[in-house]
VODO-459114 format. One record per atom (N, C-alpha, C): x, y, z. Coordinates in steps of 0.05 Angstrom, whole numbers, padded with zeros to 5 digits, always signed. Layout:
BEGIN
XYZ/...
//
This chain:
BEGIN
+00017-00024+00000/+00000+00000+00000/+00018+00025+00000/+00007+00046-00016/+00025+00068-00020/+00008+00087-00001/+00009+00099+00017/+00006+00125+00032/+00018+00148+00012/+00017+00174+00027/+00025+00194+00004/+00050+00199-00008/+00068+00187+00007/+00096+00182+00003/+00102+00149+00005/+00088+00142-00010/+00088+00113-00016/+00109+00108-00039/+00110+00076-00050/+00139+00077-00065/+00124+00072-00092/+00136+00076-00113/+00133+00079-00142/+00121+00057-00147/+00102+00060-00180/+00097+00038-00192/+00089+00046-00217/+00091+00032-00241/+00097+00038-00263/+00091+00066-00272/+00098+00085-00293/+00089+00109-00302/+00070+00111-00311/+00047+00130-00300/+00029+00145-00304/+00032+00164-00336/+00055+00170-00342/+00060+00189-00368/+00041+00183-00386/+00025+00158-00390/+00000+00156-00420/-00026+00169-00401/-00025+00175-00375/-00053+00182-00359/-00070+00188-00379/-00058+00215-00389/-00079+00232-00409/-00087+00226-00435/-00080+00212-00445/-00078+00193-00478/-00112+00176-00469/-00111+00169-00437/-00133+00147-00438/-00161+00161-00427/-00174+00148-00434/-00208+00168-00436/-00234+00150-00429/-00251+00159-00413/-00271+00138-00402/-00301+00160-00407/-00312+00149-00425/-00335+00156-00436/-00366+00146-00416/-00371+00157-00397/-00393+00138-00386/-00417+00155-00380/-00443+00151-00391/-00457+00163-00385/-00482+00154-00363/-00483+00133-00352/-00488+00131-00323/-00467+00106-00295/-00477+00117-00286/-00458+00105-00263/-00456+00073-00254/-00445+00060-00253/-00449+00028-00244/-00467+00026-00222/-00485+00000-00223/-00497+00001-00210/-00493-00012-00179/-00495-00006-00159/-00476-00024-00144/-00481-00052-00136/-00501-00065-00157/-00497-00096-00156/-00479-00099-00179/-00466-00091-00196/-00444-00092-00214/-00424-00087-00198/-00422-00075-00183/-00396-00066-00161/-00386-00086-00148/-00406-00106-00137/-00410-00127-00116/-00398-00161-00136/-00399-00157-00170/-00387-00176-00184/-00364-00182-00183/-00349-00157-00191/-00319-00155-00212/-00313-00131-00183/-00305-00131-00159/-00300-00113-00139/-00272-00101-00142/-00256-00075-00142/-00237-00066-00132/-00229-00060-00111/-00252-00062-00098/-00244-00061-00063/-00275-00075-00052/-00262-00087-00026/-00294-00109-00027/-00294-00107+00009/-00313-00095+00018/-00303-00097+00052/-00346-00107+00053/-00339-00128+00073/-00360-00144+00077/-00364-00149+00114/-00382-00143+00119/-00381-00145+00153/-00365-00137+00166/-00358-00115+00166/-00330-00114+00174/-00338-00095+00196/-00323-00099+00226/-00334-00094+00249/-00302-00076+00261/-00298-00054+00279/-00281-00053+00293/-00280-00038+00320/-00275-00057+00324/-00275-00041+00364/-00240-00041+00372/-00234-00023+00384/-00210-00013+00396/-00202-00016+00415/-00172-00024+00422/-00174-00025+00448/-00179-00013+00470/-00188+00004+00466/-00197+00030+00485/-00231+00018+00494/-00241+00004+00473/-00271-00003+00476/-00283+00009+00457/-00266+00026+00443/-00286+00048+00427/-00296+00031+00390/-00324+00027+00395/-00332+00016+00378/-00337+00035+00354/-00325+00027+00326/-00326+00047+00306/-00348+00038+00286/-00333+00009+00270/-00360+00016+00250/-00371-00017+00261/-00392-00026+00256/-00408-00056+00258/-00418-00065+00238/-00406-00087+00225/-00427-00093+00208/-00428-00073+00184/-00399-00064+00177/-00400-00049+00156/-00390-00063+00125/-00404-00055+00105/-00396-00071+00073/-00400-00034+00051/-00374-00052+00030/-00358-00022+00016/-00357-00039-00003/-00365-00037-00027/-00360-00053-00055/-00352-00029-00082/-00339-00020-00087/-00325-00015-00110/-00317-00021-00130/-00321-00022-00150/-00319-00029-00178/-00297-00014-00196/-00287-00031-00202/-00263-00026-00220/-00264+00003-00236/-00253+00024-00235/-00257+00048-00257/-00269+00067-00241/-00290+00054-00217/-00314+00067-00201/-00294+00089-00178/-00317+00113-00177/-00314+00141-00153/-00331+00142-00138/-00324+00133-00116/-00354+00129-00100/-00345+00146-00074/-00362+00161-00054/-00356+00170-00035/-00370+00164-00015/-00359+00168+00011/-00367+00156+00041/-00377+00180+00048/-00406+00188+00068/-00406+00213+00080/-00411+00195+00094/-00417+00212+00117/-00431+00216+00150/-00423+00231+00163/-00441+00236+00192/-00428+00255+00216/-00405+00241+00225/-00401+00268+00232/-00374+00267+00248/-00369+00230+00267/-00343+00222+00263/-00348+00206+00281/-00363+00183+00280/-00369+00173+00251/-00375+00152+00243/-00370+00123+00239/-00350+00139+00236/-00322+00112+00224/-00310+00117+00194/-00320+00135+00182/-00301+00134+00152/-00286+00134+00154/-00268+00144+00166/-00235+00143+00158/-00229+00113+00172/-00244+00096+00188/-00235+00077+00206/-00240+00060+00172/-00260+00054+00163/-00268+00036+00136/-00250+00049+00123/-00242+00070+00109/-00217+00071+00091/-00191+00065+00096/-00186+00060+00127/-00162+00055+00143/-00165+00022+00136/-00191+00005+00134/-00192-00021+00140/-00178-00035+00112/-00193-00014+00085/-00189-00015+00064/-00160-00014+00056/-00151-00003+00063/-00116+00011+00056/-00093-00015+00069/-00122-00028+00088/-00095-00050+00098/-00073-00036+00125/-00086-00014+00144/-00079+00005+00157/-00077-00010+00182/-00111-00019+00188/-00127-00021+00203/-00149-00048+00207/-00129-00068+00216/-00143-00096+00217/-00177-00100+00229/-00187-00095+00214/-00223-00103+00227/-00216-00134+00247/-00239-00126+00266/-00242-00150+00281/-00261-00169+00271/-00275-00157+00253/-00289-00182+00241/-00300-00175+00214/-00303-00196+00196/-00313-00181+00163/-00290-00186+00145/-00296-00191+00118/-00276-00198+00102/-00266-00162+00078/-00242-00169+00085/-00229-00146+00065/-00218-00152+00037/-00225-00156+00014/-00207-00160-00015/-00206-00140-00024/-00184-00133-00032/-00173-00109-00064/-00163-00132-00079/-00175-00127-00104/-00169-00140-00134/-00182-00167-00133/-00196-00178-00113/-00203-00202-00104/-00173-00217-00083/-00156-00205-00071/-00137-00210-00056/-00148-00203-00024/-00153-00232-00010/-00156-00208+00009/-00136-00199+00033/-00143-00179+00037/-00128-00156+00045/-00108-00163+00075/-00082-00170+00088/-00070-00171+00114/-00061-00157+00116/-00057-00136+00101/-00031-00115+00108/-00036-00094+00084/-00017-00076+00085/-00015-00047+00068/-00019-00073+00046/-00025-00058+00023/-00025-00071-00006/-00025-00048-00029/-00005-00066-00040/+00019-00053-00059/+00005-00028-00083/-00019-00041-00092/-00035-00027-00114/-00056-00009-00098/-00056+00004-00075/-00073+00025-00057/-00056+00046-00052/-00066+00072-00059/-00045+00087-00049/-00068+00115-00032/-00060+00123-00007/-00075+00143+00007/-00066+00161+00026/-00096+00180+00007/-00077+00206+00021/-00098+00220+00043/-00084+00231+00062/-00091+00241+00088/-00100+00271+00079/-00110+00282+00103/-00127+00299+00090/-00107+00331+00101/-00085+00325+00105/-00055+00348+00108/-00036+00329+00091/-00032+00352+00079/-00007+00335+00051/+00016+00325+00059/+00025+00332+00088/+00047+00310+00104/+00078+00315+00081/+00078+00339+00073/+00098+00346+00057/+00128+00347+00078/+00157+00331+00066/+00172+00344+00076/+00179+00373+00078/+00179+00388+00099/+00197+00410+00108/+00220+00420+00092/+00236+00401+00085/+00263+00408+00081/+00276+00399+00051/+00239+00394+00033/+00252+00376+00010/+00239+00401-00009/+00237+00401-00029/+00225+00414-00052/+00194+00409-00062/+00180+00419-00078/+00155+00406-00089/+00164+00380-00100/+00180+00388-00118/+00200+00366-00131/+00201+00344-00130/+00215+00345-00108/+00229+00325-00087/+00203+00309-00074/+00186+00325-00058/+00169+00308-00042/+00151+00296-00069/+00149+00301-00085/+00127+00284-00114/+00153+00262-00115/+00168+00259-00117/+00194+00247-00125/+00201+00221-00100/+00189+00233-00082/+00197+00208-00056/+00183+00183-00056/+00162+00174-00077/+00160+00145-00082/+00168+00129-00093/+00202+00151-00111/+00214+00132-00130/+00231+00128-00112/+00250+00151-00101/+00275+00151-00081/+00271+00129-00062/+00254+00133-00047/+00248+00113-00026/+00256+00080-00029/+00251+00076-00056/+00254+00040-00064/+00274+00041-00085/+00290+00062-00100/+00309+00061-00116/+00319+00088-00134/+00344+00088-00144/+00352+00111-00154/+00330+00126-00173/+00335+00151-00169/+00315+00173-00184/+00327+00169-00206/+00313+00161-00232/+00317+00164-00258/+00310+00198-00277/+00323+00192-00292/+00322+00214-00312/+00286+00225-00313/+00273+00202-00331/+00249+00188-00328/+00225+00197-00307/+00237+00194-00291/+00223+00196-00263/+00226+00225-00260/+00246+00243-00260/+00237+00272-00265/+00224+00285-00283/+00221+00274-00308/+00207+00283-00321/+00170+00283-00318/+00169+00254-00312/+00144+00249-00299/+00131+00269-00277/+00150+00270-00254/+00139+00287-00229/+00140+00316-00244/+00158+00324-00259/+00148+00356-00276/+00126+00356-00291/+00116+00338-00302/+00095+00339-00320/+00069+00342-00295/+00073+00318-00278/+00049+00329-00265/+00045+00350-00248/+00071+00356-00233/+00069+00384-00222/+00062+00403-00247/+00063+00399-00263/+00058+00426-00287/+00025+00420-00297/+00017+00397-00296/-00018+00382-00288/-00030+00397-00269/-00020+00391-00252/-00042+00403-00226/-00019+00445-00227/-00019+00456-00243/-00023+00481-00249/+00016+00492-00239/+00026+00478-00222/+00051+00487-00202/+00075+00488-00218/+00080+00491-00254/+00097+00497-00264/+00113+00524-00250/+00134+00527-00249/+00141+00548-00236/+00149+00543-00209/+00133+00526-00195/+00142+00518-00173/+00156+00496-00160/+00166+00487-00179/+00180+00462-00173/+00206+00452-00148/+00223+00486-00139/+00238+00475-00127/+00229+00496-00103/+00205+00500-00100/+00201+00519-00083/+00194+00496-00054/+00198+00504-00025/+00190+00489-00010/+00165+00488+00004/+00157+00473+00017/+00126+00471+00029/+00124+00500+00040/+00134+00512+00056/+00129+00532+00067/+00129+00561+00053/+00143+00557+00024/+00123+00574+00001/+00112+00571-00010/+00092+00557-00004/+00071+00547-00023/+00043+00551-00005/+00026+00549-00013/-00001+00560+00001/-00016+00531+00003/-00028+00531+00018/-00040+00510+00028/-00057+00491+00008/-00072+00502-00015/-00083+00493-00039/-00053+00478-00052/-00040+00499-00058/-00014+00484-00071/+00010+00466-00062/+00007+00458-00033/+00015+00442-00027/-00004+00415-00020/-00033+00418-00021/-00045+00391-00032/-00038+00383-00053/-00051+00404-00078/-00031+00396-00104/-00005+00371-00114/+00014+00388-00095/+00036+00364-00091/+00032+00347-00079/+00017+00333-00058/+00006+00315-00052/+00000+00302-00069/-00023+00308-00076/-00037+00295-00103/-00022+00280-00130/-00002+00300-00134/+00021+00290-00152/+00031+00262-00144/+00047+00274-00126/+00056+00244-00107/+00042+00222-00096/+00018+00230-00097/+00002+00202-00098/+00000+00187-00126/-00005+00208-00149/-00002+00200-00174/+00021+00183-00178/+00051+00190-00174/+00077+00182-00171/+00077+00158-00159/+00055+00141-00151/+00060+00117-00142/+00049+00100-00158/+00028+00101-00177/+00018+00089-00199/+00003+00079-00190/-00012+00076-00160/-00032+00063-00144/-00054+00058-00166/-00069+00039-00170/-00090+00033-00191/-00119+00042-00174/-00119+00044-00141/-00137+00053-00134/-00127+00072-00099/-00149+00090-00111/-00130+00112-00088/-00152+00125-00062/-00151+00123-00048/-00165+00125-00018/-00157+00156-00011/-00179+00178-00022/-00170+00200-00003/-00195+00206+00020/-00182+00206+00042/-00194+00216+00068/-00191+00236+00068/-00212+00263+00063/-00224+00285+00066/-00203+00307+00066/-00192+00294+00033/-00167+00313+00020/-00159+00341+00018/-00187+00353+00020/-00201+00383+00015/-00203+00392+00035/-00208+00384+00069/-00225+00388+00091/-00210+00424+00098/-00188+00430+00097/-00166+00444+00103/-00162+00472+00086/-00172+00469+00069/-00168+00485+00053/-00196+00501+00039/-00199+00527+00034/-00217+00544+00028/-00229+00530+00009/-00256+00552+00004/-00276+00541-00016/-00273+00537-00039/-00257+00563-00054/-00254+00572-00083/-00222+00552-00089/-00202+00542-00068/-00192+00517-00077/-00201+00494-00080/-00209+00492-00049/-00230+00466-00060/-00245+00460-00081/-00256+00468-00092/-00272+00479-00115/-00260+00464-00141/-00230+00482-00142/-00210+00481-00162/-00201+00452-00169/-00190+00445-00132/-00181+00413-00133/-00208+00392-00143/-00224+00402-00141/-00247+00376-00140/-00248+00371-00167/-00242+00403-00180/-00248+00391-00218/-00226+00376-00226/-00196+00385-00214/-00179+00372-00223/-00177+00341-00215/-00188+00332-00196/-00190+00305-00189/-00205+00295-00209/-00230+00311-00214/-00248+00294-00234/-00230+00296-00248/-00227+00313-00269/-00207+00311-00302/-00186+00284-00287/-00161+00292-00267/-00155+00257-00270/-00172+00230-00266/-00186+00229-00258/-00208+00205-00255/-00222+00199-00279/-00233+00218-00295/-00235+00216-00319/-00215+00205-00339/-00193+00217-00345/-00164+00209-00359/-00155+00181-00358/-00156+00169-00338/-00144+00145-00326/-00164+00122-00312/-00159+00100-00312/-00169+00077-00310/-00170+00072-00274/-00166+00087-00258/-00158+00084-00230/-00194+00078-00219/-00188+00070-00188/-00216+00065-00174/-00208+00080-00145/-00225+00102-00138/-00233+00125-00119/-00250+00129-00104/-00242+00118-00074/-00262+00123-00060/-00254+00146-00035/-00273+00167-00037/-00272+00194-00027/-00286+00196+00010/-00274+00202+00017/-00289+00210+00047/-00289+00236+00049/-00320+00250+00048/-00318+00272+00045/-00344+00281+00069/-00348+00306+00082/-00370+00317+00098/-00388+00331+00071/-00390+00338+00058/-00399+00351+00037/-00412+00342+00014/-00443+00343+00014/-00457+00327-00002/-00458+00335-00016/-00452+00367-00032/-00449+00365-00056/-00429+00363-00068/-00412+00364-00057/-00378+00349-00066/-00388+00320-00071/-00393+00307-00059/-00396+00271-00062/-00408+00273-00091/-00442+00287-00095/-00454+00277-00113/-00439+00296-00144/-00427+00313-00144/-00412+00319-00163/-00394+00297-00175/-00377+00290-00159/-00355+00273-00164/-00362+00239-00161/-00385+00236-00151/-00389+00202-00150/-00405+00198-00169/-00404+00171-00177/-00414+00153-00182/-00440+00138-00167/-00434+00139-00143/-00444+00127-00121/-00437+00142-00100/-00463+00143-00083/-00455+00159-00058/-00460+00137-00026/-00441+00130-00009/-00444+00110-00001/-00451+00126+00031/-00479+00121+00051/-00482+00135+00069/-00479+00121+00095/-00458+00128+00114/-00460+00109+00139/-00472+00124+00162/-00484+00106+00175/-00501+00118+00202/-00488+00119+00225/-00493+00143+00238/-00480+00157+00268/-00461+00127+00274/-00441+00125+00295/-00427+00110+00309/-00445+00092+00322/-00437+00062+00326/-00424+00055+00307/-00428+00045+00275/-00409+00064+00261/-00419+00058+00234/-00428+00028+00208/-00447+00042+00193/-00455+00020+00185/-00462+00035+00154/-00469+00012+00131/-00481+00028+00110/-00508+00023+00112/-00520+00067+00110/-00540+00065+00111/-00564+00061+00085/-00536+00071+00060/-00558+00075+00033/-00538+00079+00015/-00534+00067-00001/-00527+00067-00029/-00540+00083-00053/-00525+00099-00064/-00550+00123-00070/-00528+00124-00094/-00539+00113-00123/-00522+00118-00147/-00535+00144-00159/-00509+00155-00172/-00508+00185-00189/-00504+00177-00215/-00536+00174-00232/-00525+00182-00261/-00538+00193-00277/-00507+00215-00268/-00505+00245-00281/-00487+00231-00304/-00488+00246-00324/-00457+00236-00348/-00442+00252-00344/-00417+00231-00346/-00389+00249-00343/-00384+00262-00372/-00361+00266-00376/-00350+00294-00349/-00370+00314-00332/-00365+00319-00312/-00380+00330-00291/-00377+00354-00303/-00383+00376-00291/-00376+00402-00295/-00402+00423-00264/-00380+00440-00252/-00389+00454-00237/-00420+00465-00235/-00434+00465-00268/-00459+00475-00265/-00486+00453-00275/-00478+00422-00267/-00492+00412-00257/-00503+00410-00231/-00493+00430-00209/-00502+00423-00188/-00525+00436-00190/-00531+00461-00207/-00558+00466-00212/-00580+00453-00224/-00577+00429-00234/-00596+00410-00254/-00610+00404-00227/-00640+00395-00238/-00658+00391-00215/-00651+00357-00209/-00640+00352-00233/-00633+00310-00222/-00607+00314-00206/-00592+00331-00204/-00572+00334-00187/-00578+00334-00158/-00589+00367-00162/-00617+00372-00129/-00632+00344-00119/-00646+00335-00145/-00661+00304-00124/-00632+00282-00116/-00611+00278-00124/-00598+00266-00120/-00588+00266-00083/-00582+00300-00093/-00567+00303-00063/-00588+00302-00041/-00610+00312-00040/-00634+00311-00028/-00634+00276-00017/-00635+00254-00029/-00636+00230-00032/-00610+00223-00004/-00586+00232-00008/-00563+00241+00006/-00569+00237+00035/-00580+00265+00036/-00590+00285+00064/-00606+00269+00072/-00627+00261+00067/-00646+00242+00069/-00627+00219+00082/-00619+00206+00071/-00598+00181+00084/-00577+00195+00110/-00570+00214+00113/-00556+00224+00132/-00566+00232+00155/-00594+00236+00153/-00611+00250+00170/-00609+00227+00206/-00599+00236+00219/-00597+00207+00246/-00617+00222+00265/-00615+00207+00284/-00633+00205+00297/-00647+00240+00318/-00628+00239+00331/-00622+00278+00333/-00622+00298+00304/-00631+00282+00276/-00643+00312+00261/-00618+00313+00248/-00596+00314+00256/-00569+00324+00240/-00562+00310+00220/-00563+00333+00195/-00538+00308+00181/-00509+00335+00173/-00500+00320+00156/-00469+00335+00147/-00480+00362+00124/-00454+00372+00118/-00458+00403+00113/-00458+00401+00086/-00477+00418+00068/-00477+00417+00042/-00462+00426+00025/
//
């Protein structure tokens, strides 16, 4: 499993050459066939006592963007932690690729929701630390991490360090360097949470355009239901602690997305559908 500074795997350089035409979303009994990530019963209590999710199941489909909401304190990041091979469930079965899951695994790569940039390295450099880490930096390999630093907009910034860079643009590099690992399926826990509206905004399209481009499988933990139904496929809803799935709620909108579908009224019933599933028992659900 690649974390954000995880170690390399083949080049990404054709990303953009490849193109996924879909105009509705899998359904998630198709998800449940041919799985890219498959979490089934999957229960975890801590040693503290602190019970997170019960009885929780996550099915993902190959190519598929699906996102996790709930309140606070549900357990998403505990099920993406279970997923990533982080975070051994006490009970419930885990497969990626149909393998199932004992440990980090090699083709997952995830990113935290602070870009965990070195201090003392470059943009460069930190996109660059999944090759270094497992073997010499190739020619190759810099060319790659420039192209996508110059992708996600940061031409210009290449040898500048985390602490000149603004908080949007050092997700950015994150993002890169998650790319830099060639992960076939990538786990971000609430990538955006940190950072203003009008970036967030920015990053969300650029995630779509790569998710679009490339053959990868994306599952998002996000508080924000109209972030989820923009960018999913499927919107996957877990209930208050301890978590569970409450509703499977597929989006099909046709891709490419674009910012001014959130005004379409099938968008509105979508997210409505959402809220509806989020709604617990005290009335609350997550922020729109």
């Amino acid at each position: 499993m690649h974390w954000c500074i995880g170690h390399t795997a083949p080049s990404v350089s054709g990303m953009a050459t490849l193109s996924r035409s879909r105009s509705r979303a899998p359904a998630a009994s198709d998800a449940t066939s041919d799985a890219s990530v498959s979490i089934t019963g999957a229960s975890k209590t801590f040693d503290n006592g602190f019970e997170a999710i019960t009885h929780a199941d996550l099915q993902v489909a190959p190519g598929e963007f699906v996102s996790i909401v709930g309140v606070s304190g549900c357990g998403k990041s505990t099920l993406l932690r279970i997923a990533a091979g982080l975070t051994p469930p006490n009970a419930g079965m885990v497969e990626v690729g149909g393998t199932p899951v004992a440990g980090p695994h090699p083709g997952v790569g995830l990113m935290f929701q602070k870009p965990a940039l070195l201090d003392w390295k470059s943009a460069l450099e930190n996109v660059l630390l999944p090759v270094g880490i497992h073997r010499r930096v190739a020619e190759a390999d810099i060319t790659e991490a420039m192209r996508l630093l110059r992708l996600f907009g940061l031409g210009g910034s290449e040898f500048k360090f985390p602490r000149q860079l603004s908080g949007g643009m050092q997700q950015r590099v994150a993002l890169a360097r998650l790319l830099m690992t060639g992960a076939t399926v990538r786990l971000l826990d609430e990538p955006f949470g940190a950072v203003d509206e009008l970036t967030r905004e920015h990053l969300n399209l650029e995630l779509l355009r790569i998710h679009d481009a490339d053959a990868s499988t994306t599952v998002l933990v996000t508080h924000s239901i109209t972030e989820a139904v923009l960018l999913s496929d499927r919107v996957v809803v877990m209930t208050p602690r301890p978590g569970r799935t409450r509703a499977d709620i597929a989006v099909p909108l046709p891709r490419p997305r674009t910012p001014e579908m959130i005004r379409l009224p099938q968008f509105q019933e979508i997210a409505a559908q959402v809220r509806e599933g989020l709604a617990a028992t005290d009335g609350s659900v997550v922020g729109s």
